[in-house]
Backbone as XML, in Angstrom:
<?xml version="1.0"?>
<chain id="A" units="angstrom">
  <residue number="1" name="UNK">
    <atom name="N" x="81.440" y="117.400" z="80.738"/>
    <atom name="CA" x="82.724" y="117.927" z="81.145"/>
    <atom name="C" x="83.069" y="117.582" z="82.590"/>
  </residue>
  <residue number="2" name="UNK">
    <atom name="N" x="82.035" y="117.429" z="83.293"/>
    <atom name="CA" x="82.278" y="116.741" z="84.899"/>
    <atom name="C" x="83.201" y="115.610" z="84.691"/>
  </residue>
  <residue number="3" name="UNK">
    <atom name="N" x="83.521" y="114.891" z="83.759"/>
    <atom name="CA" x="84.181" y="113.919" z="84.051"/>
    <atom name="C" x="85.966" y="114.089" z="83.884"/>
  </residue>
  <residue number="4" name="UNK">
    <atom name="N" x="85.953" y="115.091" z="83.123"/>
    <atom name="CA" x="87.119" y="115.322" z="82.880"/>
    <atom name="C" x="87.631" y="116.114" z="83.759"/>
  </residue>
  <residue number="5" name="UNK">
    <atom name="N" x="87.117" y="116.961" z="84.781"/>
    <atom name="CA" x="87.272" y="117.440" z="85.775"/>
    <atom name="C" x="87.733" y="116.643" z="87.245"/>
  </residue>
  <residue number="6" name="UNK">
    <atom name="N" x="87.160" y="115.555" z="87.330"/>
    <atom name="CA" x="86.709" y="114.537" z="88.507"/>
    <atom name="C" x="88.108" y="113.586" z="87.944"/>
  </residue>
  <residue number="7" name="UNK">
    <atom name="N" x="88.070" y="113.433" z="86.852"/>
    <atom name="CA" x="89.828" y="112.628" z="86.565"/>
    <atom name="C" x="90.924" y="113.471" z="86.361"/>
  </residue>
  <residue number="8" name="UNK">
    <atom name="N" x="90.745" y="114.864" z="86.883"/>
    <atom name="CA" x="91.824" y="115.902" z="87.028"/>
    <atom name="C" x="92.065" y="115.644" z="88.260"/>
  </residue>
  <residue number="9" name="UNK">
    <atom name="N" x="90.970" y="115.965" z="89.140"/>
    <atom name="CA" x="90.975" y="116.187" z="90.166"/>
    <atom name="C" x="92.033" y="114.816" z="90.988"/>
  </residue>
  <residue number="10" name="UNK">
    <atom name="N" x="91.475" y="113.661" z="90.491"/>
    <atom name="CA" x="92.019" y="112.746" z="91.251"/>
    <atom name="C" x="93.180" y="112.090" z="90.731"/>
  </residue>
  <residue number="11" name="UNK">
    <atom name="N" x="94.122" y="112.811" z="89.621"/>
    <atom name="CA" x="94.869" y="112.675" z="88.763"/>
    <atom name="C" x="95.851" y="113.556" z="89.938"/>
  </residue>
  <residue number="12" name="UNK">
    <atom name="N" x="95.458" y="114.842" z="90.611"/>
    <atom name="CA" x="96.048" y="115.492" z="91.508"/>
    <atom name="C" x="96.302" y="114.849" z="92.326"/>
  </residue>
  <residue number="13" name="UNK">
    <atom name="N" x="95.274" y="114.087" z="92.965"/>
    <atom name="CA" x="95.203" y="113.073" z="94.670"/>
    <atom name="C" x="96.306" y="112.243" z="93.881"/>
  </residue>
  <residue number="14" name="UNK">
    <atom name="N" x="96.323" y="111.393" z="93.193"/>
    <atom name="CA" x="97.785" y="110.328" z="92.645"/>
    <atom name="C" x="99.046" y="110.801" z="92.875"/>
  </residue>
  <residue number="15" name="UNK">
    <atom name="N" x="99.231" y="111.955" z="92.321"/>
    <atom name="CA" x="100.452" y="112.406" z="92.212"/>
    <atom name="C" x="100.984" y="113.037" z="93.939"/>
  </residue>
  <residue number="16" name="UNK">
    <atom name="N" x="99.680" y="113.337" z="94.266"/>
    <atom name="CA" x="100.149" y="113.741" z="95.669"/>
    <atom name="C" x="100.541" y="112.245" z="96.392"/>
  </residue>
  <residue number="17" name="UNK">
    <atom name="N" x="99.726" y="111.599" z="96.268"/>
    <atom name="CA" x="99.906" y="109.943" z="96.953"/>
    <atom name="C" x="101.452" y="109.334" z="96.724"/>
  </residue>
  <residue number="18" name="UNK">
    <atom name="N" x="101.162" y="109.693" z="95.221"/>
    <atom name="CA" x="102.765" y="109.263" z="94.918"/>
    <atom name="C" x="104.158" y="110.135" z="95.507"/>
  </residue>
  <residue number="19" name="UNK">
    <atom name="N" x="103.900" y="111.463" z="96.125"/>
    <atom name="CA" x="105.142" y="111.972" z="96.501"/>
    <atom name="C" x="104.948" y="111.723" z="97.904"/>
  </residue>
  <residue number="20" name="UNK">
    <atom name="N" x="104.225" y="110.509" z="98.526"/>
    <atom name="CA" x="103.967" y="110.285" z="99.847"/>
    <atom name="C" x="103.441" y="111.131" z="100.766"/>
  </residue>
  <residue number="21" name="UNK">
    <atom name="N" x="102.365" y="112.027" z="100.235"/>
    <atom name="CA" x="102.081" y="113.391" z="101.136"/>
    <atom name="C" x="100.114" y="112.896" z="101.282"/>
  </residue>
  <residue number="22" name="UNK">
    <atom name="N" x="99.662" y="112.959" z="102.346"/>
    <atom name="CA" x="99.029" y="112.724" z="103.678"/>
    <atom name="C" x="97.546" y="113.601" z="102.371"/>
  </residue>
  <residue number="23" name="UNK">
    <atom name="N" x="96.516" y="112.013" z="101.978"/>
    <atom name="CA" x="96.071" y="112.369" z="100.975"/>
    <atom name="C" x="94.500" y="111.697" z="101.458"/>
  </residue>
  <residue number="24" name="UNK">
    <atom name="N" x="93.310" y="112.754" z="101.317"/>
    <atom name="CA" x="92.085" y="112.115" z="101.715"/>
    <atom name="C" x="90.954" y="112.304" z="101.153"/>
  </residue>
  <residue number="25" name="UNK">
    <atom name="N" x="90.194" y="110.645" z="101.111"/>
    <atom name="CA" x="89.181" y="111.291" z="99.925"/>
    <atom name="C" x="87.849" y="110.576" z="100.953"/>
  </residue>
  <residue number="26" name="UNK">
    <atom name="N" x="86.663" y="111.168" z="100.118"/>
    <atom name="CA" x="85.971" y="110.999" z="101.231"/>
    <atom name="C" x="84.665" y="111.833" z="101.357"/>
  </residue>
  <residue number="27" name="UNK">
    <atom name="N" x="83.576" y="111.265" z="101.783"/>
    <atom name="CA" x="83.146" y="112.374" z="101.818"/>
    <atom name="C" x="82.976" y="113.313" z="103.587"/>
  </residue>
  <residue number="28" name="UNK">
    <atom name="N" x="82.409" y="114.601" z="103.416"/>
    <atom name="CA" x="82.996" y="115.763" z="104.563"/>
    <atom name="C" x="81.517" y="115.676" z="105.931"/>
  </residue>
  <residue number="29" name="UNK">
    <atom name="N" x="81.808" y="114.931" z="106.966"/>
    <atom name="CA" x="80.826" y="114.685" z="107.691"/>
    <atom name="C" x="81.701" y="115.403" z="108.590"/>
  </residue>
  <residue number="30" name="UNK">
    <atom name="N" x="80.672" y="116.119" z="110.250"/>
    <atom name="CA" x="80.783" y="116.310" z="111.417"/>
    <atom name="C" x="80.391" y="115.560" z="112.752"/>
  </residue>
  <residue number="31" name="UNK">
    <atom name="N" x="81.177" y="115.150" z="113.411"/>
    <atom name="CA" x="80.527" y="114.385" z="114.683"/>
    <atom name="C" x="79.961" y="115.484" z="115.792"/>
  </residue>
  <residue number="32" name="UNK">
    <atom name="N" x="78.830" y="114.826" z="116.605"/>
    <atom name="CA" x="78.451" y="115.595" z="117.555"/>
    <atom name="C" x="78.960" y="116.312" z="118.172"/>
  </residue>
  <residue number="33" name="UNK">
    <atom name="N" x="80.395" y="115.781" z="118.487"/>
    <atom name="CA" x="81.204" y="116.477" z="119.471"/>
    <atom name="C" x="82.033" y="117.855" z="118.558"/>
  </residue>
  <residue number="34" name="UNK">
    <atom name="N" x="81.595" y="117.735" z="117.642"/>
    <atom name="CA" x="82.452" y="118.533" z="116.442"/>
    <atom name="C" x="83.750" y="118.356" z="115.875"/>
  </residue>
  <residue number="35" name="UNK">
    <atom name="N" x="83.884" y="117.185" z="115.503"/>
    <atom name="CA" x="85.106" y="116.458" z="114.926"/>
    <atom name="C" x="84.725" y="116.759" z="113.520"/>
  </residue>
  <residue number="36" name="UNK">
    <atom name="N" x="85.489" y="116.908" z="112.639"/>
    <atom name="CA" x="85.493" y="116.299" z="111.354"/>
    <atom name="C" x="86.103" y="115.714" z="110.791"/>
  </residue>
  <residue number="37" name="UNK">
    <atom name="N" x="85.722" y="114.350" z="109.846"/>
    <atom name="CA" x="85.788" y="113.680" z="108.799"/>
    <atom name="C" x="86.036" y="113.866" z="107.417"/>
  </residue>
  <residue number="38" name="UNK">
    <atom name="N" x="87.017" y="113.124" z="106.900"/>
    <atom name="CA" x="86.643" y="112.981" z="105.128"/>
    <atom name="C" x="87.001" y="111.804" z="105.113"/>
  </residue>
  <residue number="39" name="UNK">
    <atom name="N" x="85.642" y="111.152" z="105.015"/>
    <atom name="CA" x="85.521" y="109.573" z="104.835"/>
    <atom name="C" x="85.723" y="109.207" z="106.319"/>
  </residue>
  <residue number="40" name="UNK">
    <atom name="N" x="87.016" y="108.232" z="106.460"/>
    <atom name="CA" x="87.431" y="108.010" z="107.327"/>
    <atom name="C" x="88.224" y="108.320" z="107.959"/>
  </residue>
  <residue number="41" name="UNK">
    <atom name="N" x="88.697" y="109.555" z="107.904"/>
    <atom name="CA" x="89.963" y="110.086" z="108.040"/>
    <atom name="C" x="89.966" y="111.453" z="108.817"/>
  </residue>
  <residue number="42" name="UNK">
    <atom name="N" x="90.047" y="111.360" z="110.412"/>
    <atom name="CA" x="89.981" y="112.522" z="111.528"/>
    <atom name="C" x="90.800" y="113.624" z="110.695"/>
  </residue>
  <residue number="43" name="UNK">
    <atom name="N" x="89.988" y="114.201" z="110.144"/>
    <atom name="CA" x="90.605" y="115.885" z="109.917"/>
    <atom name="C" x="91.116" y="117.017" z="111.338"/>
  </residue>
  <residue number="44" name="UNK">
    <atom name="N" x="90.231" y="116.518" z="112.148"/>
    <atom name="CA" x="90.736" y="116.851" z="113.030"/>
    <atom name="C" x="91.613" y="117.197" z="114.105"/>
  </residue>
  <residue number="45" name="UNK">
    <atom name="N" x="92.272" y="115.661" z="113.747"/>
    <atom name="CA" x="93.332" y="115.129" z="114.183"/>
    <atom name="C" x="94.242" y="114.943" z="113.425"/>
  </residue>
  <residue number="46" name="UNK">
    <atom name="N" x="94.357" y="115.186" z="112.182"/>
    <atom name="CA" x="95.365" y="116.230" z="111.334"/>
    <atom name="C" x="95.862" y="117.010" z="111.467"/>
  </residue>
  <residue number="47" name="UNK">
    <atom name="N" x="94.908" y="118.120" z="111.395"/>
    <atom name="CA" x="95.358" y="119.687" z="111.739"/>
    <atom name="C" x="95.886" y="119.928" z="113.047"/>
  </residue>
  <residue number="48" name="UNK">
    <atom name="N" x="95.531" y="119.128" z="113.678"/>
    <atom name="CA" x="96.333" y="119.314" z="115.230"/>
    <atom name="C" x="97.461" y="118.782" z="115.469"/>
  </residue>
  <residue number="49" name="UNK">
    <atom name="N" x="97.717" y="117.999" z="114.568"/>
    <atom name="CA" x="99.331" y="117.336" z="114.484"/>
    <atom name="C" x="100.178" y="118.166" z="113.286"/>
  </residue>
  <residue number="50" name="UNK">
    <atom name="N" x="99.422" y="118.995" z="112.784"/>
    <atom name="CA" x="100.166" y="119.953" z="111.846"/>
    <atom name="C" x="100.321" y="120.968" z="111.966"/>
  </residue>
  <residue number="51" name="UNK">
    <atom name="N" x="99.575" y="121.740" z="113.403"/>
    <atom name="CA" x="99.674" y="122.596" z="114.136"/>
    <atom name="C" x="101.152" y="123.530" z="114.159"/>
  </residue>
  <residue number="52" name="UNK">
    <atom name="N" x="100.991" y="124.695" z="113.731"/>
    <atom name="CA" x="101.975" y="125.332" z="113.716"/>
    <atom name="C" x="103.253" y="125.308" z="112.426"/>
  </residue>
  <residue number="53" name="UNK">
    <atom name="N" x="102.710" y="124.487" z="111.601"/>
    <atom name="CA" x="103.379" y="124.222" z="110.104"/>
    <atom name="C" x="102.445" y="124.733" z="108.819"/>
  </residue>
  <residue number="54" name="UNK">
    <atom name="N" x="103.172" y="125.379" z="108.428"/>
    <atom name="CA" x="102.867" y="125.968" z="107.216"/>
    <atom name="C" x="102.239" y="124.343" z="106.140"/>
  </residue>
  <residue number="55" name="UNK">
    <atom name="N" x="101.299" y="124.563" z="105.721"/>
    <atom name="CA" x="100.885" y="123.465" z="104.771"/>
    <atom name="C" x="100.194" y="124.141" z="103.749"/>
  </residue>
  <residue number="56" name="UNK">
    <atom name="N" x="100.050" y="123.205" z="102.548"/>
    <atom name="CA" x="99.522" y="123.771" z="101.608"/>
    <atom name="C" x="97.966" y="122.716" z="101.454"/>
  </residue>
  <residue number="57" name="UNK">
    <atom name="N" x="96.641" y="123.142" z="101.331"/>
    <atom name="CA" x="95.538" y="122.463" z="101.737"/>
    <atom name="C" x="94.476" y="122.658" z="100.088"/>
  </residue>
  <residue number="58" name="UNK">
    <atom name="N" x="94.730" y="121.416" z="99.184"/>
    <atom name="CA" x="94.158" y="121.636" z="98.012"/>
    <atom name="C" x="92.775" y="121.027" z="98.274"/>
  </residue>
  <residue number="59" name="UNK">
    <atom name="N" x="91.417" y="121.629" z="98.235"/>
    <atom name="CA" x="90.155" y="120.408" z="98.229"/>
    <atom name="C" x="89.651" y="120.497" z="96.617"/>
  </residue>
  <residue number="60" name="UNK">
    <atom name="N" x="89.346" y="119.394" z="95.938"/>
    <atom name="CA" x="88.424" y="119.386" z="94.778"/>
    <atom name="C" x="87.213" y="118.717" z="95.820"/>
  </residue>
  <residue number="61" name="UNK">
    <atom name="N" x="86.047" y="119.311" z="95.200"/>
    <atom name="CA" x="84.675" y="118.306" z="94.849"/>
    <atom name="C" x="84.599" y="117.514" z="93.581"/>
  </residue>
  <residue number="62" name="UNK">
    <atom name="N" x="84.342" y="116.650" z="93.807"/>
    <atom name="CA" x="84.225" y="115.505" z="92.922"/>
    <atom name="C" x="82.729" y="115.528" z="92.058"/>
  </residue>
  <residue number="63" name="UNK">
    <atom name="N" x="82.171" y="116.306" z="93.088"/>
    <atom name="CA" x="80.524" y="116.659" z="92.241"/>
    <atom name="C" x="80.366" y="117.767" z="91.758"/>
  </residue>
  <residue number="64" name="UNK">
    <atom name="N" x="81.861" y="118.873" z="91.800"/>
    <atom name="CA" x="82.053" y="120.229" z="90.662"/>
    <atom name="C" x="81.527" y="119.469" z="89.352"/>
  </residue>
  <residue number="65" name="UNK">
    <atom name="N" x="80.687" y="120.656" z="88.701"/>
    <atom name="CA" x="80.273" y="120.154" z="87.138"/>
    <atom name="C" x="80.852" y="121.393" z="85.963"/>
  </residue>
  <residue number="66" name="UNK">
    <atom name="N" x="81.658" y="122.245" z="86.905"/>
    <atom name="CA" x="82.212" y="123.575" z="85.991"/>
    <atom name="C" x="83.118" y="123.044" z="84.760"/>
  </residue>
  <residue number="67" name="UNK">
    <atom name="N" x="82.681" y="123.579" z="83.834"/>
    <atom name="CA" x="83.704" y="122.763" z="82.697"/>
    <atom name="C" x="85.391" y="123.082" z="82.816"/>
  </residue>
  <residue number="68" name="UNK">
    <atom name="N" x="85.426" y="122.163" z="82.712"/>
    <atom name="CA" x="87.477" y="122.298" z="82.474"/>
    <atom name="C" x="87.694" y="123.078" z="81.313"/>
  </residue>
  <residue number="69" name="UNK">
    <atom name="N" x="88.474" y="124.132" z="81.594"/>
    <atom name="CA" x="89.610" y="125.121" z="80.671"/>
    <atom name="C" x="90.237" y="124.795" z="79.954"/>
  </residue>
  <residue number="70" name="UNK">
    <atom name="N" x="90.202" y="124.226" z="78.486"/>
    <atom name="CA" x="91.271" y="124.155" z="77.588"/>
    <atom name="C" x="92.337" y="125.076" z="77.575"/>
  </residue>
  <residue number="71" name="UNK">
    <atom name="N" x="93.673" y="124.809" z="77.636"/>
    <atom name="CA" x="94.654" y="125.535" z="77.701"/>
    <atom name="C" x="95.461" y="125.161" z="76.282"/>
  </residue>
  <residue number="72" name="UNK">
    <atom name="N" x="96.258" y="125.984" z="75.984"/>
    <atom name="CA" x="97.164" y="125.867" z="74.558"/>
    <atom name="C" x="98.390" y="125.580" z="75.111"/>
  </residue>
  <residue number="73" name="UNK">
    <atom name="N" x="99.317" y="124.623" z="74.768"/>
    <atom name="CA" x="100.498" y="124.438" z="75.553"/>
    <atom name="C" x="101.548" y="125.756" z="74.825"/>
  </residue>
  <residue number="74" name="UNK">
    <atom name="N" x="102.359" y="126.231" z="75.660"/>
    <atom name="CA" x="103.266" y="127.238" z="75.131"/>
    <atom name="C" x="104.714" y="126.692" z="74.058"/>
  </residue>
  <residue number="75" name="UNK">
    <atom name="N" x="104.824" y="125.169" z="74.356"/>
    <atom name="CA" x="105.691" y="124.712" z="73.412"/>
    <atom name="C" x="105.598" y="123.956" z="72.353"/>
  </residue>
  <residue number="76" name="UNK">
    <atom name="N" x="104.064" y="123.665" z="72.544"/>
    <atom name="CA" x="103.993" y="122.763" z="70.719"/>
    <atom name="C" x="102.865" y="123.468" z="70.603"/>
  </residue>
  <residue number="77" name="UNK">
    <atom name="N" x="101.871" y="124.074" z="71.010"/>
    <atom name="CA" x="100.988" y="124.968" z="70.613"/>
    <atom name="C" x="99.820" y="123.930" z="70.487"/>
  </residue>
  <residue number="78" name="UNK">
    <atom name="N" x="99.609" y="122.607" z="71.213"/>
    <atom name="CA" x="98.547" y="121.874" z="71.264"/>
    <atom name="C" x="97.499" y="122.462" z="72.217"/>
  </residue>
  <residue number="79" name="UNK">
    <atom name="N" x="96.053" y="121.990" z="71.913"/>
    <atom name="CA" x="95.131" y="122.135" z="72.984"/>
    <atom name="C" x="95.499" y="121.101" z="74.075"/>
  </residue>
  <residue number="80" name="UNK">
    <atom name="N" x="95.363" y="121.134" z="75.551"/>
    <atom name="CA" x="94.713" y="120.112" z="76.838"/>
    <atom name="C" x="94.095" y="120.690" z="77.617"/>
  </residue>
  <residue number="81" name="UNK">
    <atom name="N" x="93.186" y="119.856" z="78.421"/>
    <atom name="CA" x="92.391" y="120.056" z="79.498"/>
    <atom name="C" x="93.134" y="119.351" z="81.007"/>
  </residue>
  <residue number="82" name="UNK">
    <atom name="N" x="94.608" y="118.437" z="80.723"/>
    <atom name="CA" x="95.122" y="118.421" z="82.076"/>
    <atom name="C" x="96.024" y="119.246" z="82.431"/>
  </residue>
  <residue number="83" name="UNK">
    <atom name="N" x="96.807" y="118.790" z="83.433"/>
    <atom name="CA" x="97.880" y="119.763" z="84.308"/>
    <atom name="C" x="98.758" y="119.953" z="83.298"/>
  </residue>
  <residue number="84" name="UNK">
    <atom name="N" x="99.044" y="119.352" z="82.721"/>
    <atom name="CA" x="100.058" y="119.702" z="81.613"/>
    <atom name="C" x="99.985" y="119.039" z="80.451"/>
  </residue>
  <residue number="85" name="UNK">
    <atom name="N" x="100.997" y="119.314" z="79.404"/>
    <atom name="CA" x="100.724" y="119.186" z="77.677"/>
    <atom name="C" x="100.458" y="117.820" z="77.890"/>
  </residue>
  <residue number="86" name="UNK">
    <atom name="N" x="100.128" y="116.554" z="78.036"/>
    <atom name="CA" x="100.322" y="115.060" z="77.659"/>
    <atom name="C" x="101.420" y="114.979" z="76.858"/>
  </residue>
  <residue number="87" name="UNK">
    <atom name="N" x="101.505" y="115.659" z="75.575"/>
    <atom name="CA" x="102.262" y="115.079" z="74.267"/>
    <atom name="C" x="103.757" y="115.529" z="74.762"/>
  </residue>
  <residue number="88" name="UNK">
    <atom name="N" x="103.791" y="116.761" z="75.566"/>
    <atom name="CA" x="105.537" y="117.215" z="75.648"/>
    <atom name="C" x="105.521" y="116.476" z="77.081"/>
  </residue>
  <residue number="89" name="UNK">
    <atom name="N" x="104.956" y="116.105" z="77.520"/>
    <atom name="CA" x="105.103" y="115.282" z="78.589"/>
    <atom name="C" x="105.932" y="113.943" z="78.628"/>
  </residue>
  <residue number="90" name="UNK">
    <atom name="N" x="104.726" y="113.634" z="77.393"/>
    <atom name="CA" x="105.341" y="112.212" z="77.029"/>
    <atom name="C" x="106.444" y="112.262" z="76.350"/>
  </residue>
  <residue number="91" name="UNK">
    <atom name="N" x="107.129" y="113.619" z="75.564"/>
    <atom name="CA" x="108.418" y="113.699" z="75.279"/>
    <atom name="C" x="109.951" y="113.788" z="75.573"/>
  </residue>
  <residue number="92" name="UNK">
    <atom name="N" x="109.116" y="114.418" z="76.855"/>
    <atom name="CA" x="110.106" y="114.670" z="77.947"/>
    <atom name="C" x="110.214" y="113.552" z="78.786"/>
  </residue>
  <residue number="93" name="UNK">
    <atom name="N" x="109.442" y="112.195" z="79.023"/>
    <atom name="CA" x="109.827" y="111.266" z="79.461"/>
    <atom name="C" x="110.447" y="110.231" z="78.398"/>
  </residue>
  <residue number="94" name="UNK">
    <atom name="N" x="110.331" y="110.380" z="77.005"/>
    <atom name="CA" x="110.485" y="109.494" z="76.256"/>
    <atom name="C" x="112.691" y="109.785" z="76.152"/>
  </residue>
  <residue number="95" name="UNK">
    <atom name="N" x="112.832" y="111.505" z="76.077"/>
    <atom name="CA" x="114.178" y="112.102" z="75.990"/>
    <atom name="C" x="115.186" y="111.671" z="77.203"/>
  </residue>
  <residue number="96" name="UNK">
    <atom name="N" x="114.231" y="111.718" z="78.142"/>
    <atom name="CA" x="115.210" y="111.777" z="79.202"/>
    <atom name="C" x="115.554" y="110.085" z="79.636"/>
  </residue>
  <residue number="97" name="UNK">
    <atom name="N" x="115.136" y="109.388" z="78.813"/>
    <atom name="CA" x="115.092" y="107.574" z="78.840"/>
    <atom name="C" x="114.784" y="106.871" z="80.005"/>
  </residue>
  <residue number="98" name="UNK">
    <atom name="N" x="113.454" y="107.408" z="80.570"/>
    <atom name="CA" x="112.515" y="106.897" z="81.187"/>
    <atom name="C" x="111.262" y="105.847" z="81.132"/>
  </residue>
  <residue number="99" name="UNK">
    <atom name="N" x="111.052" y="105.788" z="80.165"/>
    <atom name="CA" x="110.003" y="104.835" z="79.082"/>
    <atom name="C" x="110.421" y="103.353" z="78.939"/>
  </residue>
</chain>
């Protein structure tokens, strides 16, 4: 089930990437001086340029092994394990003549 979790997770990082919003993967190191890192990417020097703005701060681990939650969708009554139904997903892009 780790895997289906770990392609949730970074199924999230996409979609964030894709609405152009400030996205880091990586793994979580400290420098001597007490900086931190994810990957390559000054966390540090993030939060200090975001200083005083409300943000919203999602972390997955990628090495979570908790099984993913099957959910029942409320409009076709299918099982999924992603963010949303796939099948009314794909309906709702197929209706709205996006495809």
């Amino acid at each position: 089930m780790a895997a289906i979790r770990r392609a949730a997770i970074l199924k999230l990082a996409s979609a964030a990437y894709e609405m152009q919003l400030d996205v880091m993967n990586g793994t979580v190191t400290q420098t001597e001086d007490g900086r931190w890192y994810i990957g390559s990417h000054d966390l540090t020097a993030f939060l200090q340029k975001h200083q005083g703005e409300e943000l919203v701060f999602v972390l997955g681990s990628l090495e979570d092994d908790r099984p993913v939650q099957t959910r029942t969708c409320r409009t076709c009554g299918r099982d999924y394990t992603e963010l949303e139904c796939p099948y009314c997903r794909a309906n709702r892009i197929r209706l709205r003549g996006h495809a």
